[in-house]
C-alpha positions as a LaTeX table, in Angstrom:
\begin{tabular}{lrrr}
\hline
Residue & $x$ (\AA) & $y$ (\AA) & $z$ (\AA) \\
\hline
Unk1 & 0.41 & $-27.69$ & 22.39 \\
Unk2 & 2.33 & $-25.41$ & 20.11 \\
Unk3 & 3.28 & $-27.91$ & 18.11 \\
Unk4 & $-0.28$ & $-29.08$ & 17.69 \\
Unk5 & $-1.30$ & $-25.46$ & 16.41 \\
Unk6 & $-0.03$ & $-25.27$ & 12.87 \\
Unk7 & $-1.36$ & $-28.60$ & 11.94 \\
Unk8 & $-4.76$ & $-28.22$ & 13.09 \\
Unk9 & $-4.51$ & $-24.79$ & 11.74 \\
Unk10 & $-3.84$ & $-26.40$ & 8.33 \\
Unk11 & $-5.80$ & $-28.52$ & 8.20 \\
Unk12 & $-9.44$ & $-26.66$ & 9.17 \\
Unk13 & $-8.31$ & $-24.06$ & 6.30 \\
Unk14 & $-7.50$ & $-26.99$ & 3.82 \\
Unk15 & $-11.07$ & $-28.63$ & 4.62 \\
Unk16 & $-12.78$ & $-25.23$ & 4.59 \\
Unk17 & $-11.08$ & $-24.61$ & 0.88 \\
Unk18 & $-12.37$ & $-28.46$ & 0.09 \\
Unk19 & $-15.74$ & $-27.42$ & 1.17 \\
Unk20 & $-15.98$ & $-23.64$ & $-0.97$ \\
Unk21 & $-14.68$ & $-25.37$ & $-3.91$ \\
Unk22 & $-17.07$ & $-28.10$ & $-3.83$ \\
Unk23 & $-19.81$ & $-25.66$ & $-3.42$ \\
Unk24 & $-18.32$ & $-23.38$ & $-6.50$ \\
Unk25 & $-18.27$ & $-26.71$ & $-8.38$ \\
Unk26 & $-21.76$ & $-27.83$ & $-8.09$ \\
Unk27 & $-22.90$ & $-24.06$ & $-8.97$ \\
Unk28 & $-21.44$ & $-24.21$ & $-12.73$ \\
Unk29 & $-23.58$ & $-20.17$ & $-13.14$ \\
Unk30 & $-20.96$ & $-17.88$ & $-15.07$ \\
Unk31 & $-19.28$ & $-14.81$ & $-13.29$ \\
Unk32 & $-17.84$ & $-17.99$ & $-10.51$ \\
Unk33 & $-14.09$ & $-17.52$ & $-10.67$ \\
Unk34 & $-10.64$ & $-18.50$ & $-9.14$ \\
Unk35 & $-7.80$ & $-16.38$ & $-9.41$ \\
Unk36 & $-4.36$ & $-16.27$ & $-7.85$ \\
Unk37 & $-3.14$ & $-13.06$ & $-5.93$ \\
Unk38 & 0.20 & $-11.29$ & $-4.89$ \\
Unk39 & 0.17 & $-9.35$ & $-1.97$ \\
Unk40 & 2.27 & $-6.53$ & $-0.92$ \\
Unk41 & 2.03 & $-5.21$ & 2.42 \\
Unk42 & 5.24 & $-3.58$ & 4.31 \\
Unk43 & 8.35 & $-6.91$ & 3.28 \\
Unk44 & 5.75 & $-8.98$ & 3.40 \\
Unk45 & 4.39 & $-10.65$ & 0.46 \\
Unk46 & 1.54 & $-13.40$ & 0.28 \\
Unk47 & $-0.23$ & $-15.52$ & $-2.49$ \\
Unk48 & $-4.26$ & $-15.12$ & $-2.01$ \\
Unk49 & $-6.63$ & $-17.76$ & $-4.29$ \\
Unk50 & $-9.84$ & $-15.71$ & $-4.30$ \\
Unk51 & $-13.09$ & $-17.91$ & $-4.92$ \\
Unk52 & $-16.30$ & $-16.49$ & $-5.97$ \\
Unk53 & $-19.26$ & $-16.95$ & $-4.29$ \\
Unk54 & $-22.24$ & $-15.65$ & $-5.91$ \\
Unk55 & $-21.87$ & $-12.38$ & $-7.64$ \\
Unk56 & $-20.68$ & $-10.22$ & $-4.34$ \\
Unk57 & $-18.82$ & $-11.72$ & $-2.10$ \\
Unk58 & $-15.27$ & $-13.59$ & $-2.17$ \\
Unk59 & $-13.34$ & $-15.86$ & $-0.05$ \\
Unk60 & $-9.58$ & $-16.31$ & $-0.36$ \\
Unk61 & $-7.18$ & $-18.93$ & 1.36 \\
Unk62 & $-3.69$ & $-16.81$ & 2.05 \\
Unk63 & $-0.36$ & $-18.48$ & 2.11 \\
Unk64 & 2.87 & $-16.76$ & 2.66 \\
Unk65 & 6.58 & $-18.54$ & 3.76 \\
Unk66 & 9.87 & $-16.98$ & 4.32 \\
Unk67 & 12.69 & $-19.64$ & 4.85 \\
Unk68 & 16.40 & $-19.14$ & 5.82 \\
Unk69 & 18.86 & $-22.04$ & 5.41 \\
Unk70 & 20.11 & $-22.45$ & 8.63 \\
Unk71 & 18.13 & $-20.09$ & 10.24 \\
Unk72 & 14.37 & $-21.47$ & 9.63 \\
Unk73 & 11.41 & $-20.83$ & 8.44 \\
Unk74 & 8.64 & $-18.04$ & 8.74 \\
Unk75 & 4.94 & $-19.31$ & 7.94 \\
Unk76 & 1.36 & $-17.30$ & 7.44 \\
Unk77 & $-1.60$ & $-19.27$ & 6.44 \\
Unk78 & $-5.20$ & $-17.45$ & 6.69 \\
Unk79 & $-8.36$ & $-16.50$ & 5.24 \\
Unk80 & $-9.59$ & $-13.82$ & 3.51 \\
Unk81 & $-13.20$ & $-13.23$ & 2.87 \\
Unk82 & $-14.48$ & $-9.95$ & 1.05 \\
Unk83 & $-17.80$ & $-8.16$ & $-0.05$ \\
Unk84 & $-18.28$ & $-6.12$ & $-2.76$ \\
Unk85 & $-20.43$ & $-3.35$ & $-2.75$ \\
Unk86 & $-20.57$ & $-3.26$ & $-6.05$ \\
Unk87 & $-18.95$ & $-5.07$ & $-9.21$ \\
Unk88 & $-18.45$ & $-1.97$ & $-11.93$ \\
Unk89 & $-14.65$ & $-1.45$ & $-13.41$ \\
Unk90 & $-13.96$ & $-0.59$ & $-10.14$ \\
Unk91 & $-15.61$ & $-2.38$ & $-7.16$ \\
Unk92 & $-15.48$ & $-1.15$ & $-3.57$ \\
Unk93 & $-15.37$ & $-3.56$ & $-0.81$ \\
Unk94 & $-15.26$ & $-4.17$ & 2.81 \\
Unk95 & $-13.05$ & $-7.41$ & 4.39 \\
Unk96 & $-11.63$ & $-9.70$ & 7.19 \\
Unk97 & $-8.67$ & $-11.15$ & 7.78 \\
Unk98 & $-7.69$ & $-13.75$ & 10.07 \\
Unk99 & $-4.22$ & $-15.46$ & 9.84 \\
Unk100 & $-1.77$ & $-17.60$ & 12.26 \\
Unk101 & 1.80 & $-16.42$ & 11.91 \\
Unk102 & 4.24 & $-18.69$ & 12.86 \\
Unk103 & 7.82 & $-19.10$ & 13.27 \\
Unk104 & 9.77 & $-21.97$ & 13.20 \\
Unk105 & 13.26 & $-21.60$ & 13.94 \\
Unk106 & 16.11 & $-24.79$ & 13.01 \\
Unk107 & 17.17 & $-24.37$ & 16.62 \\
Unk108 & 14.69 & $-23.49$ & 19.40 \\
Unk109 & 11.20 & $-23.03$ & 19.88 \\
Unk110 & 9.13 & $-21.87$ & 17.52 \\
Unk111 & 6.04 & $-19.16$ & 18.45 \\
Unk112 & 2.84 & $-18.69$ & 16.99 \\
Unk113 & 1.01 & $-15.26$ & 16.63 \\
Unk114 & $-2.59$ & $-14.53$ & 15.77 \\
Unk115 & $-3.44$ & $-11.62$ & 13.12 \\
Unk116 & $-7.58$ & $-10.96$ & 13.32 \\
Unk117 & $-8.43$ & $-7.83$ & 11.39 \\
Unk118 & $-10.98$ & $-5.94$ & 8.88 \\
Unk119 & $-10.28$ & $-3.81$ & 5.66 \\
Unk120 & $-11.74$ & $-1.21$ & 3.57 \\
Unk121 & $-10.62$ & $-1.42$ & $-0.66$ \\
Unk122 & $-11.21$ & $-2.00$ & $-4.27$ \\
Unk123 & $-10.28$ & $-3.81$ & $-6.74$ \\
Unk124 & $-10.31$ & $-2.77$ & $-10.07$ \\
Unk125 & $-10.80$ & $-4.84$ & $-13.21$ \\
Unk126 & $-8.89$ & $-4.23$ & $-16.08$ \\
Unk127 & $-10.94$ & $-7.24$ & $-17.94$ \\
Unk128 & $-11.95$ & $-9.72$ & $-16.72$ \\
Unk129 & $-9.03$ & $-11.79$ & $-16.24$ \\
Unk130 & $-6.90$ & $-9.11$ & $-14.58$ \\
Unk131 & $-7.58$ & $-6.81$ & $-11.97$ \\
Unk132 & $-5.04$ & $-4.69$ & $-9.35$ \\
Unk133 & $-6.33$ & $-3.09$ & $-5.85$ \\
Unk134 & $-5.67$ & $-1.54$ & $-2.53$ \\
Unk135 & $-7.05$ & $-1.85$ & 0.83 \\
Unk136 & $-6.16$ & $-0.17$ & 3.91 \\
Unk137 & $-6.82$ & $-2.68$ & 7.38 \\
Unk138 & $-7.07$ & $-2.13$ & 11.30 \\
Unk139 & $-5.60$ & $-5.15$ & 12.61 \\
Unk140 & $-5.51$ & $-6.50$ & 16.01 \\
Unk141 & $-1.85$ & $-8.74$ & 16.37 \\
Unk142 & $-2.06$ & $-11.28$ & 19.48 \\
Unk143 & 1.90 & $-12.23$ & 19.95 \\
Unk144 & 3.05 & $-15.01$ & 21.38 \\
Unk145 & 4.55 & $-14.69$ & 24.78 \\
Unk146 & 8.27 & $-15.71$ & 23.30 \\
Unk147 & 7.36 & $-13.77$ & 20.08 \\
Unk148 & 9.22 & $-10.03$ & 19.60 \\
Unk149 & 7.44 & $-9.70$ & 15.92 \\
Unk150 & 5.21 & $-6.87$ & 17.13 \\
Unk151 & 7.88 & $-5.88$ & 19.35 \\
Unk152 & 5.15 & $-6.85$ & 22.31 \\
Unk153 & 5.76 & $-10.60$ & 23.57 \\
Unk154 & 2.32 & $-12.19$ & 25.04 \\
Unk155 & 0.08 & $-8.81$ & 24.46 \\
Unk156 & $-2.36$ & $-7.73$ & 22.22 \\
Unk157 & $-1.34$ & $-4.68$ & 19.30 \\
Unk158 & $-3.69$ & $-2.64$ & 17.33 \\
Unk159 & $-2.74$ & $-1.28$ & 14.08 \\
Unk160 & $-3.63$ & $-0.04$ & 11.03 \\
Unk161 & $-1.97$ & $-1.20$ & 7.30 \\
Unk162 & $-1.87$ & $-0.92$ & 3.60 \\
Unk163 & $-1.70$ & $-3.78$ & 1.21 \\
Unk164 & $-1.63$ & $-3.63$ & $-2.57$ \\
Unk165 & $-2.34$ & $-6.68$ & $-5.15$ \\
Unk166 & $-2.55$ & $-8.03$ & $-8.16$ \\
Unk167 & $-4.66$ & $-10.62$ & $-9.42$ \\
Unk168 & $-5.43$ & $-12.96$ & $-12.17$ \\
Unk169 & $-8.44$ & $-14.52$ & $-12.60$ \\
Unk170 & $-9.13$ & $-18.10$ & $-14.73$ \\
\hline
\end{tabular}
């Protein structure tokens, strides 16, 4: 079953990216954009792809990987969606997250964790090609019960976080 998670995972974000960009392609109004994003949050860094949808409101695929010859592999692949209270220079927003975090060892099992959680931020726009932001989260962490990432195999953590980022828009 494990085994079965990452693909299926993959694959319903890959076909709901297919599906946004088809719908941003058929819309060809201006102010529709794609960027690419860096993330920052604690060691952990991931590459967002924000898509515009309509004037307020964003969605961005997340990927992340760590690997380790020898050791393996450490995977996060989510969603991001995000409205904007406002588009100004600076433009407020509240957000979601939901990722699966999974780690696949060379030798062993692997374990799969769940990260569901919302955020408060803004982003703001140096032009319009290049924008920086912050945006502090409450997330909710379901581990795995073989996981020790949130130093609580098979139970539920609440926390809160910071992530900054950096974005470029085409």
């Amino acid at each position: 079953m494990k085994r079965f998670v990452l693909p299926a995972s993959l694959m319903f974000i890959f076909s709901f990216c297919l599906m946004t960009q088809t719908a941003v392609c058929q819309d060809s109004t201006a102010g529709r954009k794609v960027g690419i994003s860096a993330s920052l949050q604690d060691n952990q860094i991931d590459v967002l792809v924000p898509i515009w949808i309509g004037s307020q409101f964003s969605l961005s695929p997340v990927f992340g990987i760590v690997w380790t010859e020898g050791v393996g592999a450490d995977l996060h692949v989510g969603v991001v969606p995000r409205f904007f209270l406002s588009i100004d220079k600076v433009a407020p927003y509240l957000g979601a997250r939901l990722a699966v975090l999974q780690t696949l060892p060379s030798v062993g099992s692997g374990t799969t964790d769940w990260l569901v959680g919302g955020a408060f931020g803004g982003e703001y726009f140096v032009d319009r090609h290049f924008s920086v932001g912050v945006e502090s989260q409450l997330n909710l962490t379901i581990s795995d019960v073989n996981s020790s990432r949130f130093g609580n195999p098979g139970k539920k953590n609440l926390n809160t976080a910071v992530a900054a980022f950096t974005t470029i828009y085409f």
